[in-house]
N, C-alpha and C positions, 0 to 999 in steps of 0.2 A: 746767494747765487742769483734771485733772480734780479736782484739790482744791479749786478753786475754785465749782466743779460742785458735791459733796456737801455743800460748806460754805454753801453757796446753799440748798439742798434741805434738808437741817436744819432752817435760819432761817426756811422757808417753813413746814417742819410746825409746828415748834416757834409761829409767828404764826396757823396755821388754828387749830392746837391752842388755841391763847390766845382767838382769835376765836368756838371752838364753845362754848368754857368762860362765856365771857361773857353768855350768852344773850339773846334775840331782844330786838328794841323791839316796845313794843306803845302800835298809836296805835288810839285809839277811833275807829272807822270812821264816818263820817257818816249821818246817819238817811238812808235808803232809800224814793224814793217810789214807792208800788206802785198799780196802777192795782187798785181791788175794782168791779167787775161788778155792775151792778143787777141785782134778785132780788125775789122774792114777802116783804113783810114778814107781821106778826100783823094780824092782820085783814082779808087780802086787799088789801095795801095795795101800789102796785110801790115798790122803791126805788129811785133812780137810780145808776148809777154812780160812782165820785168818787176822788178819789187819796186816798189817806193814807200815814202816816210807819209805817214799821215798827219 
């Protein structure tokens, strides 16, 4: 049993080990829509609120 134990525990490093080496996926995260807050424009103008994409 307990050879079966360390032989187990090996095969798990030895596959993290395999798994760290690999390194990460990278997915392109989806445009973000952020609420911008209406404000004083140029000329004393207001401007309203609105969503946009980040």
């Amino acid at each position: 049993m307990r050879r079966h134990l360390s032989v187990f525990l090996i095969a798990l490093a030895v596959l993290c080990g395999t798994v760290m080496q690999a390194g990460c996926v990278v997915v392109s995260p989806r445009p973000a829509r952020v609420w911008v807050p209406g404000y004083w424009g140029p000329g004393h103008m207001w401007v309203g609120g609105h969503w946009r994409y980040r």
